[in-house]
C-alpha positions as CSV (number, residue, x, y, z in Angstrom):
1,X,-54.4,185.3,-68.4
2,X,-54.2,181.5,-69.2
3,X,-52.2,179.2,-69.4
4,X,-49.8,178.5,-72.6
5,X,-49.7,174.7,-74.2
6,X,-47.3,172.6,-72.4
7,X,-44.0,172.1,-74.8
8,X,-43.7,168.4,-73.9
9,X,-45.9,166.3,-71.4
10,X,-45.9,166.9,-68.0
11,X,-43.1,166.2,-65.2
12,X,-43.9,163.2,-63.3
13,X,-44.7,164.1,-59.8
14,X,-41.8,162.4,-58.2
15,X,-39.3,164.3,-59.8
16,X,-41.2,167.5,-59.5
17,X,-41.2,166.6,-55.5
18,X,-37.1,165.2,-55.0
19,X,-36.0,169.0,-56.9
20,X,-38.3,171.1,-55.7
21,X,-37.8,170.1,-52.2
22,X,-34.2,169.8,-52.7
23,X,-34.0,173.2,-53.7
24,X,-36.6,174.4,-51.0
25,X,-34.4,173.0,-48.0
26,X,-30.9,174.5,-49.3
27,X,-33.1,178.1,-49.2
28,X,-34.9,177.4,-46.1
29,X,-31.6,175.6,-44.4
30,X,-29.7,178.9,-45.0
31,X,-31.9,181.5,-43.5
32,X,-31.3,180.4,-40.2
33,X,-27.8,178.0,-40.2
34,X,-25.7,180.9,-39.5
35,X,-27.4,180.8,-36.2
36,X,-25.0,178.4,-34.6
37,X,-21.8,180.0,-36.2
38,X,-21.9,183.8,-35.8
39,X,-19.7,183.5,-32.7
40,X,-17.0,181.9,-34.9
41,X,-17.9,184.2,-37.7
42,X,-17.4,187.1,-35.3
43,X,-13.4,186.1,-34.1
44,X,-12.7,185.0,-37.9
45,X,-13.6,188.2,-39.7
46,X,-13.4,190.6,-36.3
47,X,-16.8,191.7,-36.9
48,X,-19.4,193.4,-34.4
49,X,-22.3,191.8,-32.6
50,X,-24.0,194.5,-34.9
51,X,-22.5,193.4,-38.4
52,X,-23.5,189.7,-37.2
53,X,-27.0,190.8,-37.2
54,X,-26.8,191.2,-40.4
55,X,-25.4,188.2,-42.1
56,X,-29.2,187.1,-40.3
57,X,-31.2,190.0,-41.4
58,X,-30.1,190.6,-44.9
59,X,-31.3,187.5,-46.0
60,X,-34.3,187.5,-44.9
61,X,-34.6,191.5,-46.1
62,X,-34.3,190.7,-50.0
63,X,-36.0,187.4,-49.4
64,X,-39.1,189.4,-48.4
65,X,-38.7,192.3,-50.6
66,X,-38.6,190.4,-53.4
67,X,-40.4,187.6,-53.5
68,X,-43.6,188.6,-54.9
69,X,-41.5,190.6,-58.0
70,X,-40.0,186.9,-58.3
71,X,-43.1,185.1,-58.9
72,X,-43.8,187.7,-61.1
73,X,-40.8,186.9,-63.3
74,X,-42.2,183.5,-63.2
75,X,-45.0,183.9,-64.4
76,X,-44.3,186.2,-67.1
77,X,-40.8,184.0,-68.4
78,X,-41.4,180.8,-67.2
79,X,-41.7,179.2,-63.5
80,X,-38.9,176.8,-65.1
81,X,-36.7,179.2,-66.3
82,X,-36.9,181.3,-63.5
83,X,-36.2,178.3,-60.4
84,X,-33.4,177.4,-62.8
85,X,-32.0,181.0,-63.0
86,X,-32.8,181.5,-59.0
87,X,-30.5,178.3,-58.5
88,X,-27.6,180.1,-60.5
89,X,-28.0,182.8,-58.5
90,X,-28.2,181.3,-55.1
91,X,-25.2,179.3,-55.8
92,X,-23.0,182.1,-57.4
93,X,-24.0,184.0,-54.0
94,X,-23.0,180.9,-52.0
95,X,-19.6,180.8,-53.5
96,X,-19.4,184.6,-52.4
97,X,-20.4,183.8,-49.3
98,X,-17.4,181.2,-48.3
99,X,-14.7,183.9,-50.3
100,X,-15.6,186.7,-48.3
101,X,-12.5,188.3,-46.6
102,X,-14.9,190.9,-44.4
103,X,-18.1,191.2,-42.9
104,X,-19.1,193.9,-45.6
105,X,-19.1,191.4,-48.5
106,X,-20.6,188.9,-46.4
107,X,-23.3,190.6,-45.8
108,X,-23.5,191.9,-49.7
109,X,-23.3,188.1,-50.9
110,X,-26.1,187.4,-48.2
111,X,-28.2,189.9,-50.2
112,X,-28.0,188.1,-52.9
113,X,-28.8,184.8,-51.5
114,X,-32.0,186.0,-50.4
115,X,-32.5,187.8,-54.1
116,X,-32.1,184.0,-55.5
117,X,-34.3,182.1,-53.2
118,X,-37.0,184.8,-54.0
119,X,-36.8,183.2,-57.4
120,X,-36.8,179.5,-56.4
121,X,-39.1,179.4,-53.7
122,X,-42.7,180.7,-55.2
123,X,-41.6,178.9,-58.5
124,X,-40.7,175.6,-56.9
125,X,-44.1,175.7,-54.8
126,X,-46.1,176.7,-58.2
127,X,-44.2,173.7,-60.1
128,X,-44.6,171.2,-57.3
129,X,-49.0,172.1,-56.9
130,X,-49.3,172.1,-60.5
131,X,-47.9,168.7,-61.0
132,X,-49.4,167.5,-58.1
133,X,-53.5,165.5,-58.7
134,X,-56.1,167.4,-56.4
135,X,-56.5,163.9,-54.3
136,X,-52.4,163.7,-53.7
137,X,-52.1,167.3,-53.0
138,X,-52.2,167.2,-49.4
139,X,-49.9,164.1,-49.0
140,X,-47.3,166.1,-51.8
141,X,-47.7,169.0,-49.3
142,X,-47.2,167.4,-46.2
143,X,-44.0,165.8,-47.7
144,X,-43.3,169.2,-48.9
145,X,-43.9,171.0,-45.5
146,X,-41.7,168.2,-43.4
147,X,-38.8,169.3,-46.1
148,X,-39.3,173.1,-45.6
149,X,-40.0,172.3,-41.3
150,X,-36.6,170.1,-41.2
151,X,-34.6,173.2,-43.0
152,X,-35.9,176.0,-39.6
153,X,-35.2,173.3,-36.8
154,X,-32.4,171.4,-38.7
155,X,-30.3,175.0,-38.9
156,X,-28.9,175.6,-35.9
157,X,-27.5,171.4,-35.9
158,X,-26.0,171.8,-39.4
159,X,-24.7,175.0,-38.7
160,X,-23.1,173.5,-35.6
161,X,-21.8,170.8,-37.0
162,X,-20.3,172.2,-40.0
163,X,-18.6,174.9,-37.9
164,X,-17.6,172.8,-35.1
165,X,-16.0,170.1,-37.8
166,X,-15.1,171.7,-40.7
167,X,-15.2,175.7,-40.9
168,X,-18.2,178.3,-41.4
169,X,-17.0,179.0,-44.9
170,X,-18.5,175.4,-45.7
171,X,-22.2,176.1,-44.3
172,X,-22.0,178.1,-47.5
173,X,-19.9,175.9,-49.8
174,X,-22.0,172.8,-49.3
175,X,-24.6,174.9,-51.6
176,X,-23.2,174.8,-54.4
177,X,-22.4,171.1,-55.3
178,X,-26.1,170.5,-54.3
179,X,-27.1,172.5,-56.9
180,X,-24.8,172.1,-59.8
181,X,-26.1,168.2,-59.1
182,X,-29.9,169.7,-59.7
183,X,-29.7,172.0,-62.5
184,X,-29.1,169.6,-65.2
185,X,-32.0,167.1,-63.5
186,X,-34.1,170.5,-63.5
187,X,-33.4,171.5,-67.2
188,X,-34.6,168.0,-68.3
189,X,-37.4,166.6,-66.1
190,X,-39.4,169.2,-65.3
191,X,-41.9,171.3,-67.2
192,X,-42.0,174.8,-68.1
193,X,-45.5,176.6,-66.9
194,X,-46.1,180.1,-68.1
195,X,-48.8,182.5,-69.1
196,X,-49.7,184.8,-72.1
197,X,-47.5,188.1,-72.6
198,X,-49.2,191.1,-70.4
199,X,-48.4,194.4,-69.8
200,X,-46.1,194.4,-66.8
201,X,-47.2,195.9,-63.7
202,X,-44.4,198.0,-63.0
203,X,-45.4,200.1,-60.2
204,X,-46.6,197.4,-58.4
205,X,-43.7,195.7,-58.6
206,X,-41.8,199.1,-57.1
207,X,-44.7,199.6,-54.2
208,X,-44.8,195.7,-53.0
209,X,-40.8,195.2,-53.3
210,X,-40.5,199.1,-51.3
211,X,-42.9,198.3,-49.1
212,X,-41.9,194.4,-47.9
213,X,-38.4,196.5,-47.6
214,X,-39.8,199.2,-45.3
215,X,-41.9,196.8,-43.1
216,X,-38.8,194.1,-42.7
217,X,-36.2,196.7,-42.3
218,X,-38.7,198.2,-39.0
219,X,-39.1,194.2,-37.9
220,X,-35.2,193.7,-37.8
221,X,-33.7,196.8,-36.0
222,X,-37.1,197.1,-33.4
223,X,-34.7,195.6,-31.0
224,X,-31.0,197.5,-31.7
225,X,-32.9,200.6,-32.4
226,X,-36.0,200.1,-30.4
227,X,-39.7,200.7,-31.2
228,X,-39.8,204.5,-30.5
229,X,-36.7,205.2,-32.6
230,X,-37.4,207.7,-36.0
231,X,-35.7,204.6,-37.6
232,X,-38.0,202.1,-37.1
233,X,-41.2,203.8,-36.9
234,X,-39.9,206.1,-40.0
235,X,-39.8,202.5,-41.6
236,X,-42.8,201.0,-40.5
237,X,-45.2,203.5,-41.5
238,X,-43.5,203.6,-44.5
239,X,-43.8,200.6,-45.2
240,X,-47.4,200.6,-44.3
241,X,-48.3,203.6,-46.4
242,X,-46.5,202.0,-49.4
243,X,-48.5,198.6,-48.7
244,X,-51.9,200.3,-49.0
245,X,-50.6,201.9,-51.8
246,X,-50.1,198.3,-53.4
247,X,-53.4,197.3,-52.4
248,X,-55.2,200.7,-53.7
249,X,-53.1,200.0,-56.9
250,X,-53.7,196.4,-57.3
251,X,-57.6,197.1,-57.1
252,X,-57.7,198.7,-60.4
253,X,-54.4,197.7,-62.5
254,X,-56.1,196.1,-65.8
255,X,-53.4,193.2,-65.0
256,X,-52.9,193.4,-61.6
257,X,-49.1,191.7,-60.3
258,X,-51.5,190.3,-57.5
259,X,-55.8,190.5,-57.5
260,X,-56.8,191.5,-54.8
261,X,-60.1,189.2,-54.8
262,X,-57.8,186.1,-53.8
263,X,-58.2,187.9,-50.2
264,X,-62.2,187.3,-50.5
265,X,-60.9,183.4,-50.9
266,X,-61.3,182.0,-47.3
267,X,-58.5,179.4,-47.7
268,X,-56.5,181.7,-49.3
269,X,-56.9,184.7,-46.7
270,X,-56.9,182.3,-43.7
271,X,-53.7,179.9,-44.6
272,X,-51.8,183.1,-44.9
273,X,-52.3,184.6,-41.8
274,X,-52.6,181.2,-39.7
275,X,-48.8,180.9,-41.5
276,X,-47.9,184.6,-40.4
277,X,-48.4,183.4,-36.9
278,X,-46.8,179.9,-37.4
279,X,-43.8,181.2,-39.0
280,X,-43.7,184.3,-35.9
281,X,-43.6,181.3,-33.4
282,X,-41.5,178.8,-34.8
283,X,-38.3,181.3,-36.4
284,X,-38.5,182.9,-33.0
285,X,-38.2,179.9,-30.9
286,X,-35.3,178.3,-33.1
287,X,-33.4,181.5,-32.7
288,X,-33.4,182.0,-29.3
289,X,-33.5,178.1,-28.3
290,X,-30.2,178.2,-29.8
291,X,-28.3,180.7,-28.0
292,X,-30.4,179.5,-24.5
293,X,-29.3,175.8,-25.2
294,X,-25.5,177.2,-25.4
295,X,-25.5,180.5,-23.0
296,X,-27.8,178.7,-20.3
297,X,-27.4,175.3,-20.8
298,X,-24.0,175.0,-21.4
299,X,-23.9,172.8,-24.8
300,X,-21.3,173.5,-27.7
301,X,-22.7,174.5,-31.0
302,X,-22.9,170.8,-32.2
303,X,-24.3,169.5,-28.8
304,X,-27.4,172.4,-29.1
305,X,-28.0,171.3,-32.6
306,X,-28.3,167.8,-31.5
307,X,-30.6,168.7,-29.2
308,X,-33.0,170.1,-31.6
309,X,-34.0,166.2,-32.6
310,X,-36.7,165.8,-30.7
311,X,-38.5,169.0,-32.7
312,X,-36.9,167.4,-35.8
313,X,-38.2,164.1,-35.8
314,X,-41.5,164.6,-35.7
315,X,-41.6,166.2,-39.0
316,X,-40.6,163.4,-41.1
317,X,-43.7,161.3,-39.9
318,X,-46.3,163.4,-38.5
319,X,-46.3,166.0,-41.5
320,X,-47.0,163.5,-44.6
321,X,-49.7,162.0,-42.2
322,X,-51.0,165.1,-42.2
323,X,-50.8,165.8,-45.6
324,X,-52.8,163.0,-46.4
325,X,-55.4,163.2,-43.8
326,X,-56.5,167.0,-44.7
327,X,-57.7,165.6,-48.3
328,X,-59.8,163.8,-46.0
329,X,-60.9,166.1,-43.9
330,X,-59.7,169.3,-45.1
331,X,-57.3,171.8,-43.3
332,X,-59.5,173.7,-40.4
333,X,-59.0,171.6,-37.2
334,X,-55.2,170.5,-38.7
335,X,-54.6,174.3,-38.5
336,X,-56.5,175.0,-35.5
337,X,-55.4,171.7,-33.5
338,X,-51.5,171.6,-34.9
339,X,-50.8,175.3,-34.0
340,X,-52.8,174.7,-30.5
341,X,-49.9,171.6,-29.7
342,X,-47.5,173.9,-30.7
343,X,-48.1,176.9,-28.4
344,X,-48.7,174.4,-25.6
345,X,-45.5,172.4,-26.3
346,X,-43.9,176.0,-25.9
347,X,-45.6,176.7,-22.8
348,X,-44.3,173.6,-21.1
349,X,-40.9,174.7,-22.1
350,X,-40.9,178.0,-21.0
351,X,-42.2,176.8,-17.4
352,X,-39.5,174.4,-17.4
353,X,-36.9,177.3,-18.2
354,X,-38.1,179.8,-15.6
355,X,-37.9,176.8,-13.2
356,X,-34.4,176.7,-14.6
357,X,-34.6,172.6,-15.4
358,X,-32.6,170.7,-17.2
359,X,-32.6,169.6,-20.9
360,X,-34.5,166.3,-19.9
361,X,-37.7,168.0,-18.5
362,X,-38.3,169.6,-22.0
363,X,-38.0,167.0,-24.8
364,X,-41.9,165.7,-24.3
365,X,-42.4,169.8,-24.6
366,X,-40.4,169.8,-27.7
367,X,-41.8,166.4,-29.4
368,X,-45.2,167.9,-28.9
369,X,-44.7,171.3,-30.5
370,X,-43.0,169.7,-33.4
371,X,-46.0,167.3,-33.6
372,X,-48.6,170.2,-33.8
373,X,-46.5,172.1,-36.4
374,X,-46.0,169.4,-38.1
375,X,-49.5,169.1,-38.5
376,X,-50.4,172.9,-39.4
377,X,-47.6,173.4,-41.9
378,X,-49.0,170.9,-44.9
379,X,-52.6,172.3,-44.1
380,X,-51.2,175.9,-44.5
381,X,-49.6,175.3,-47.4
382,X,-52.4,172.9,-49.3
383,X,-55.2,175.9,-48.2
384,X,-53.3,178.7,-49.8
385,X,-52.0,177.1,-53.2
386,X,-55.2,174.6,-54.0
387,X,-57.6,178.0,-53.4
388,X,-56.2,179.4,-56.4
389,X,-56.4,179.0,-60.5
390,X,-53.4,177.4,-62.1
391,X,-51.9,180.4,-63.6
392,X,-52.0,182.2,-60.2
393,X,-49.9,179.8,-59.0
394,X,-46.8,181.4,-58.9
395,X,-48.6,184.6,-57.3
396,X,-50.1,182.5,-54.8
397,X,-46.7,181.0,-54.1
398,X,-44.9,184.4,-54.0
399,X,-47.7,185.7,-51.3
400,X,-47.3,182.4,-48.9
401,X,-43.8,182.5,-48.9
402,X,-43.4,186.6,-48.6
403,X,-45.9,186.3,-45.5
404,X,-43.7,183.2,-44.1
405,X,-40.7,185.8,-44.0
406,X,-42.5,188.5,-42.8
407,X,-43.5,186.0,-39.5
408,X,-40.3,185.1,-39.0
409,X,-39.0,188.7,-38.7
410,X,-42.2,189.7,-36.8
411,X,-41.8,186.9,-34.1
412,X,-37.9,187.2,-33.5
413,X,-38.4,191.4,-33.2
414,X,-41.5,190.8,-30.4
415,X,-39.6,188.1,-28.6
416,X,-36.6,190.3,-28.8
417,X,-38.2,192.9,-27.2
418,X,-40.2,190.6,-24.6
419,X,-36.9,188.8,-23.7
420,X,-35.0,192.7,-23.0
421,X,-37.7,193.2,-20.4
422,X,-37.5,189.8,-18.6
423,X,-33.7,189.2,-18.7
424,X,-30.5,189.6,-20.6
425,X,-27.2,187.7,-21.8
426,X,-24.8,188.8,-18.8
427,X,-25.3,185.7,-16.8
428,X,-27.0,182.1,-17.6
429,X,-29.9,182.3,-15.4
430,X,-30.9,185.8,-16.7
431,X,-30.8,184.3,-20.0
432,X,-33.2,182.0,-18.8
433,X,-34.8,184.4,-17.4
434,X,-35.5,186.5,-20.4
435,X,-35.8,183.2,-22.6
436,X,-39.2,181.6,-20.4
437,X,-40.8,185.0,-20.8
438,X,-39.7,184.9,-24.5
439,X,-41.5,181.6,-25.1
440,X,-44.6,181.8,-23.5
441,X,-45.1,184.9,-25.7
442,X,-44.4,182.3,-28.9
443,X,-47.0,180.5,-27.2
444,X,-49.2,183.4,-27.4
445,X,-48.8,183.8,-31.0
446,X,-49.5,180.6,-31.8
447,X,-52.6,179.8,-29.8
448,X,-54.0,183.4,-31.8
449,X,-52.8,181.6,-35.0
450,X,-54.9,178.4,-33.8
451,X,-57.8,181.1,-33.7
452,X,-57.3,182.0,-37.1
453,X,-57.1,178.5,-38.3
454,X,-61.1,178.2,-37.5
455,X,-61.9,180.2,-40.5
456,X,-60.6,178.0,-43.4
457,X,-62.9,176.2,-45.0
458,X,-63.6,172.0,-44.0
459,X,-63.9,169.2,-46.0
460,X,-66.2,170.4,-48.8
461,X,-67.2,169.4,-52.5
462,X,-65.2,171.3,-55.1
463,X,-69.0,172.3,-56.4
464,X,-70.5,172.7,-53.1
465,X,-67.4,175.2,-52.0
466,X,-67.3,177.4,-55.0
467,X,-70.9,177.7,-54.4
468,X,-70.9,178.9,-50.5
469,X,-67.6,181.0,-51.9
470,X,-68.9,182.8,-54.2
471,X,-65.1,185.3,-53.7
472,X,-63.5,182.0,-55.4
473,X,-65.4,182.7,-58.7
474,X,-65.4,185.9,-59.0
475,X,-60.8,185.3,-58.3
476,X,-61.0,183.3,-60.9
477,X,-63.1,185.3,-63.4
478,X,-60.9,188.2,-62.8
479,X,-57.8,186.0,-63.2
480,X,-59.5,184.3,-66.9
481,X,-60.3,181.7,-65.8
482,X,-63.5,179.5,-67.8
């Protein structure tokens, strides 16, 4: 496969950045801003706690399922066409959001939110690298990651302060305005990137979108169901069997949805599992730092938003720092040293919640772990999509983003389960109870994705690294590449 002529000249890279990263926060910003409102949510619409789950879960379900399929469609009718058509969708499923008069269509038009920011998210990443020189890709990327980092911590304070001043309908509404604005600025600045017509992989589009489904669906109702149910371990074996059945599949497709030989790419293979564990920590923490911040604590929805600042700020300075700095020095010791603040920022607040302290004795602990991901998130990001051809882009993008989903459902099922042994919701201090043992697990899982972080590759020559990687050439041989 290569890449088709450009139609006009290419997008200038700060437009590429503003829509891209617009679009990137209204996804991000919605997989988690319900967090603050399903209480409200639950006496509008007279829903279960179980139903609630949902409006959560089914998001994040499609998002998964169907991410890799959507940079697929990218790839094969335009990463332009297909972030436009994901906006549409997102949007149209936003609107259906607000109108829904039950829980049932709720959840539905949730579905299909996460069905349109499969589309937008490996596209937008695949625009924004591609437009992006090799020196400014780190600084694009830490701007980039800051954006995507603001949407997980910002949530919970939007969500609260939409619901607490307006109504939860307009957490959803607010979409669509955002995006009718960016369409049109889409359709004319930016650049369509494609590749030549192939055969299309059909059954491993069916095995990888079955498969996310089966692994997700185990992730998400571990902790209703539990671990032993014939549910969950029904699903996650499925789901296993049907991944290996991707891989085994993938290995000899004459046009594979996803070669397998990126795995042998160092940067590749270690920014996606360094962002596995990332993603496990961080979406775990936000969820349940909300509900301890208001069950605990005592805050209102608003108030426990505000007091996700300290995590927030962080990101708009240390991140594009970053950025630039692992162009310098490559992304190794960012990983390794940004996930290491991170876990022990969440240490420090877990101590200070078992010791059942106030909100004061944690914002250093919070201002440090937003500093270390803030630091690992850029890194992550630049590894995975500069360790990769141009045309593989989009697949690249599809990979990092599925793997970022599946995190996030892996870390709030563990902590879920971690947080049933140690304590429950009956009372505030065996919330905060169940919450300290909760986050020194997060901890955990990020000082093992520090670990990880040691094996991508330094600061290294583009023609010194494709020689000690010799996986790299043979990727891009197999992908067409001259």
């Amino acid at each position: 496969m290569t890449l088709a002529p450009p139609h006009k000249a290419p997008a200038s890279l700060p437009w590429v950045l503003l829509l891209t990263a617009v679009a990137a926060l209204v996804v991000a910003l919605d997989q988690l801003v319900v967090a603050t409102a399903l209480r409200t949510i639950h006496h509008d619409l007279g829903a279960s706690m179980t139903s609630l789950e949902w409006t959560v879960n089914a998001f994040s379900l499609s998002f998964a399922a169907l991410m890799i399929p959507g940079a697929e469609l990218g790839d094969r009718i335009g990463r332009k066409r297909t972030y436009i058509l994901g906006l549409v969708v997102f949007a149209l499923a936003s609107a259906a959001c607000a109108l829904a008069p039950n829980i049932g269509l709720l959840i539905a038009a949730r579905v299909l939110q996460g069905a349109g920011g499969a589309m937008i998210s490996p596209a937008a990443l695949a625009l924004l690298t591609a437009a992006a020189p090799p020196h400014k890709r780190g600084a694009v990327m830490g701007i980039y990651a800051a954006v995507m980092g603001l949407a997980v911590v910002g949530g919970p304070l939007v969500g609260g302060a939409v619901t607490q001043g307006l109504a939860w309908q307009w957490i959803f509404w607010i979409n669509v305005p955002v995006i009718v604005a960016v369409i049109p600025f889409a359709a004319v600045k930016l650049t369509e990137m494609n590749g030549k017509p192939v055969a299309v992989d059909y059954l491993g589009i069916l095995l990888v979108a079955a498969s996310m489904f089966g692994l997700v669906w185990a992730l998400v109702r571990s902790g209703p169901a539990g671990w032993g149910s014939g549910e969950v371990l029904g699903s996650l074996v499925g789901g296993l069997v049907l991944l290996a059945a991707f891989v085994g599949w993938e290995r000899r497709a004459t046009e594979p949805m996803l070669p397998m030989s990126l795995f042998r790419v160092p940067a590749f293979a270690a920014g996606n599992l360094s962002t596995l564990l990332l993603t496990a920590s961080l979406f775990s923490t936000v969820f349940f730092l909300a509900q301890y911040l208001q069950i605990s604590l005592g805050y209102s929805p608003l108030g426990a938003g505000i007091r996700f600042l300290p995590w927030t700020v962080p990101l708009f300075f240390v991140a594009p720092l970053a950025g630039r700095l692992q162009d310098r020095i490559g992304p190794r010791w960012l990983i390794s040293s940004g996930l290491f603040l991170q876990g022990a920022g969440l240490v420090w607040l877990g101590v200070n919640a078992h010791h059942h302290d106030s909100y004061g004795s944690s914002v250093a602990a919070l201002i440090i772990s937003g500093i270390g991901t803030s630091m690992a998130m850029p890194a992550q990001q630049s590894a995975v999509m500069t360790s990769v051809p141009p045309q593989s882009m989009g697949k690249a993008g599809g990979t990092f983003s599925t793997v970022r989903q599946l995190g996030g459902a892996l870390g709030i099922a563990v902590l879920a389960a971690v947080f049933a042994a140690h304590g429950s919701d009956r009372s505030p201090e065996q919330f905060a109870d169940g919450f300290s043992a909760a986050i020194i697990t997060s901890a955990v899982l990020a000082f093992v994705g520090a670990a990880s972080g040691i094996l991508a590759p330094g600061r290294t020559p583009a023609a010194r690294r494709a020689a000690q990687h010799p996986a790299a050439q043979t990727a891009q041989e197999e992908l067409g590449v001259r």
